[in-house]
C-alpha positions as CSV (number, residue, x, y, z in Angstrom):
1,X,21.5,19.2,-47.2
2,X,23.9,18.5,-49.7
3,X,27.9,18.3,-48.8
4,X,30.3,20.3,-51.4
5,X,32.9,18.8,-51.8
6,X,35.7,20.1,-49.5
7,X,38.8,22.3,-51.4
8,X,42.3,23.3,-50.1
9,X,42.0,26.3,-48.1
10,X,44.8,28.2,-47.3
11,X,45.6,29.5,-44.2
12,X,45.7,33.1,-45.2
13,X,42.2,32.9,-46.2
14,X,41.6,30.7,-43.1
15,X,42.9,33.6,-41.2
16,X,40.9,36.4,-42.8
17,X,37.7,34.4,-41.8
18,X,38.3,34.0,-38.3
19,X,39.7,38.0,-37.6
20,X,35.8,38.0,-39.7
21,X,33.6,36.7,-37.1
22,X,32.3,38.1,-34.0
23,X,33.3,36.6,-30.6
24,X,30.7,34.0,-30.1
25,X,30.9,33.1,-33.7
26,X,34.6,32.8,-33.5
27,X,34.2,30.6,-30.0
28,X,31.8,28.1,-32.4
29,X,33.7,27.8,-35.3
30,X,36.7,26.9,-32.9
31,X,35.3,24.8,-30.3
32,X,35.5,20.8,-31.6
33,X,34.6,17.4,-29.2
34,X,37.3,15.6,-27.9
35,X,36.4,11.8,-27.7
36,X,37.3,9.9,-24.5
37,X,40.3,8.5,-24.6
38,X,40.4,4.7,-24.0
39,X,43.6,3.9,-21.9
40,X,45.5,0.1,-21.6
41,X,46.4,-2.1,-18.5
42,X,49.6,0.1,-17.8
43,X,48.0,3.5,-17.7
44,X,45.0,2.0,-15.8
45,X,47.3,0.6,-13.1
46,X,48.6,3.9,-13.0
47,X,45.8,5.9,-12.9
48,X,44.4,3.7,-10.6
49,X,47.1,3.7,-8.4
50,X,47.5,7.4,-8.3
51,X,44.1,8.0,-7.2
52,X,44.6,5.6,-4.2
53,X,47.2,7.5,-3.1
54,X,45.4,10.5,-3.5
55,X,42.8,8.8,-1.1
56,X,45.5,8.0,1.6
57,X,47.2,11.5,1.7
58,X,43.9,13.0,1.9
59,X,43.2,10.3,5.2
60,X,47.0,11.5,6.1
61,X,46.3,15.3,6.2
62,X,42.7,14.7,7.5
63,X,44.2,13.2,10.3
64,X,47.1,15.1,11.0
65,X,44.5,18.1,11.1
66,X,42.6,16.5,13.7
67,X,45.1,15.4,16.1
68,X,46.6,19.2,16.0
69,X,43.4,20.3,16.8
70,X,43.2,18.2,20.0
């Protein structure tokens, strides 16, 4: 397989291919692969810290459930 090299495109003719193709065609020609995004000490802290909370109001409501039920 040999690679062409790639030309300007404009985004009329862009357009006129995608109204083209059929749904599943369309769905593959738009669907691309987002790479993980790698996050520093400050977003990690406040990832981190976000899901701990998330663990304690889930304990919270968990055990406000069960004391309303006895």
């Amino acid at each position: 397989m040999t690679k062409t090299p790639s030309t300007s495109v404009s985004t009329a003719d862009q357009n006129l291919v995608l109204s083209s193709l059929e749904h599943d065609q369309l769905v593959g020609a738009k669907k691309h692969h987002i790479p993980r995004r790698h996050f520093n000490g400050p977003e990690l802290a406040v990832i981190w810290s976000l899901r701990l909370y998330l663990l304690f109001m889930m304990a919270v409501v968990i055990y406000q459930v069960w004391t309303a039920a006895h």
